[in-house]
N, C-alpha and C positions, 0 to 999 in steps of 0.2 A: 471784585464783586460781580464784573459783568461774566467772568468765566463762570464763578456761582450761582447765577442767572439761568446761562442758557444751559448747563448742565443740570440743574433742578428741574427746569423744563421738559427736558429730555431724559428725563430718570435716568441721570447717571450721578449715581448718587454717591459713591467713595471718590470722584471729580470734585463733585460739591462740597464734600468734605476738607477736599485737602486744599480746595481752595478760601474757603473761609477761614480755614486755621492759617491762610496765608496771607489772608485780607487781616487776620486779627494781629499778625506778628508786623504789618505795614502801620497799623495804627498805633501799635504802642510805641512805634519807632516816632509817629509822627507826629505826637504830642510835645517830644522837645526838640519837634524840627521846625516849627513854626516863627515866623520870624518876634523879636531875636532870635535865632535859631543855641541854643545848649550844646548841640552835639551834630554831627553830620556824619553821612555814609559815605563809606570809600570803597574801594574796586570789590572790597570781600562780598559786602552785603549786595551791591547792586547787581554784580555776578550773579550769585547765590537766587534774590530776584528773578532774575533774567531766567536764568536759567528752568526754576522748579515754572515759572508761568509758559515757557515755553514746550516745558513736557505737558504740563495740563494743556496747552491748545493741540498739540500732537494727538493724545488720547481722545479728546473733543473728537476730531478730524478721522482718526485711524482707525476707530471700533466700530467696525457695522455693526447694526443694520441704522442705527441712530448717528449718522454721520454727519456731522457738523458743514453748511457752506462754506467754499476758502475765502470769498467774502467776508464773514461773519469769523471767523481768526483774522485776518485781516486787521478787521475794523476795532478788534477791542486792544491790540498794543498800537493804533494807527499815531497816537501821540510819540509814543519811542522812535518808531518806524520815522516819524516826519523829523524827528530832529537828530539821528543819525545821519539821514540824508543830505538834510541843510549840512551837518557842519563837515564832512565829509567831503561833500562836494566843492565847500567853500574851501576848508585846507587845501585841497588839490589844487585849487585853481589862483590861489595865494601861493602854492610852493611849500605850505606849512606840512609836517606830518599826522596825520587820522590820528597815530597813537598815543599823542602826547596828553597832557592835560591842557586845558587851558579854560579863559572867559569867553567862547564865542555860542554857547549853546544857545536856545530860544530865550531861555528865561533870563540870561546874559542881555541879549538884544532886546528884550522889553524894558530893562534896566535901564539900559543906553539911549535908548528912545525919552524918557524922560516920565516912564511909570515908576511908583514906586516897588519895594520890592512885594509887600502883600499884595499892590492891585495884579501885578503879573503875576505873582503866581495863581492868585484869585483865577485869573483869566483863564492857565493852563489847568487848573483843577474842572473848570466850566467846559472846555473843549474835553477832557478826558470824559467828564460824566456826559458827556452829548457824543459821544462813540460810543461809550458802551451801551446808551437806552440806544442807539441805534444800531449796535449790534445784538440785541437782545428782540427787537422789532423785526431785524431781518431773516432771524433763524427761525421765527413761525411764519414767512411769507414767502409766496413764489418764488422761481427763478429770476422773473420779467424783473421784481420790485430788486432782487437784490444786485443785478446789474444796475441798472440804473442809478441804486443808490452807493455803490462802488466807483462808478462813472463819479458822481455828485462827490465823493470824499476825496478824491486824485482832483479834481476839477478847484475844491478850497482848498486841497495843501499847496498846489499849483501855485494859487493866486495869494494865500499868504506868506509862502517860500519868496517871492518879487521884493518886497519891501524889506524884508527882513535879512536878504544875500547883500543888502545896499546897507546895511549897517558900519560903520566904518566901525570895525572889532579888532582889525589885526596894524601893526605896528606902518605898515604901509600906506595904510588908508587914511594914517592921522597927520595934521598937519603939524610942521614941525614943532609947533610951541605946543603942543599937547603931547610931544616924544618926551622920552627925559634924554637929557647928555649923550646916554650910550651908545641911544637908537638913532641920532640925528647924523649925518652925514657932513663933510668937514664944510661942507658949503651952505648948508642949513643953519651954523651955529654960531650966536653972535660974539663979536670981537672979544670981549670978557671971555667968551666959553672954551675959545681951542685947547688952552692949556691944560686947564681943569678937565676937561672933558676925555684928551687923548690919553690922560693919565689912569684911567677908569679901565676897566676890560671890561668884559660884555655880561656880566652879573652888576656891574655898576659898583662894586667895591674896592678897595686900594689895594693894587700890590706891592705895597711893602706894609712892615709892622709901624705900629702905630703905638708912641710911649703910653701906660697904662697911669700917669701923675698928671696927664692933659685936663685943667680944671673944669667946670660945667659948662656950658655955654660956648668954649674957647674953641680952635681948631690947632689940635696937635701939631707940632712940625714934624716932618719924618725924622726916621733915624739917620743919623750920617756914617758913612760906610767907613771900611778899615785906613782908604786913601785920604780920606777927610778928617781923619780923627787919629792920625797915630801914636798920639802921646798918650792917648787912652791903652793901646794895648802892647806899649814895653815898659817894661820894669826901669826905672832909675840906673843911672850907670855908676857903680862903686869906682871908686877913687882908688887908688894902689896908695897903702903907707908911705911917709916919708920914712928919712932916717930915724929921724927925731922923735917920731910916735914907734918904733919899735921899743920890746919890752927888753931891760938888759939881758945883756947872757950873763 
């Protein structure tokens, strides 16, 4: 909507277009995204996103004589922009890899802070609509205001990046009794747990099979191996006839 904005503005009007049919295809997504959430987006849609918003700020920026501030691109993905960076910087600095998945994004860390999930998102919906009126403020005003108010945007992602790099989000940060089993270290794990625990690999599930007759509630024994069990896997040993049971000739 804020690309819609300052491209209506600035009569760029086939911009304005493809961005409202891009604002309309975000809202029909986000009717069963709401919490309980129905459905969720994954790497196709968010890509696809990313991507068609980032040719529309391009075109903004690129077509004289109506040439968009780099401020004012900036300021309208400044929410993506700010929690790429957070998590980004925090993988690297944990040792974790950028490209994985995982729960440490902002709306993860409002979570864990002890908001619920609507008040957080509530929140980051509030910040996103307070870039774009102020990126849509700054593309009708001087140079002066929009430094300034660039200075101002870097200056709050700054200060609320502080508290939220202090999240304890990754496996390290947490103290043992909030690891499970697989994450704890052999020194971390109490008397009950080494046995149970060493037996685990790092998905937290058994390797070996597990009999499918184990009743509800119960915990299955393992299977026992060929050395364990070898009356299970040879055949009975025949007996050779006597005289006596042969048939006459």
């Amino acid at each position: 909507l804020a690309v819609f904005g300052v491209a209506a503005l600035q009569h760029r009007y086939l911009v304005a277009a493809l961005a409202i049919a891009l604002a309309g295809c975000a809202a029909g997504f986000l009717r069963s995204n709401f919490h309980p959430a129905k459905i969720y987006m994954g790497d196709a849609g968010s890509l696809f996103l990313g991507f068609v918003l980032a040719v529309l700020l391009l075109k903004l920026r690129g077509d004289a004589p109506t040439r968009v501030p780099v401020a004012v691109i900036l300021a309208i993905p400044g929410l993506a922009l700010f929690d790429t960076s957070l998590v980004v910087a925090t993988r690297l600095a944990h040792r974790v890899s950028p490209f994985q998945g995982g729960k440490d994004h902002t709306s993860h860390r409002l979570v864990h802070l002890g908001l619920s999930v609507p008040v957080a998102v509530g929140i980051l919906y509030a910040v996103d609509a307070s870039l774009a009126g102020a990126a849509i403020v700054m593309s009708q005003l001087g140079d002066t205001v929009r430094i300034v108010g660039v200075v101002a945007l870097v200056g709050a992602g700054l200060v609320a990046a502080i508290p939220l790099c202090r999240v304890p989000v990754y496996p390290t940060e947490r103290s043992p009794t909030e690891r499970s089993p697989a994450e704890r270290s052999p020194t971390e794990r109490s008397p009950t747990e080494p046995a149970k625990a060493a037996s685990l690999p790092a998905n937290g599930l058994p390797s070996h099979p597990l009999p499918v007759t184990a009743q509800r509630g119960q915990t299955p024994a393992p299977l026992r191996t060929a050395a364990e069990q070898p009356e299970a896997l040879h055949w009975p040993t025949v007996q050779p006839a006597t005289d006596d049971a042969r048939w006459p000739t």
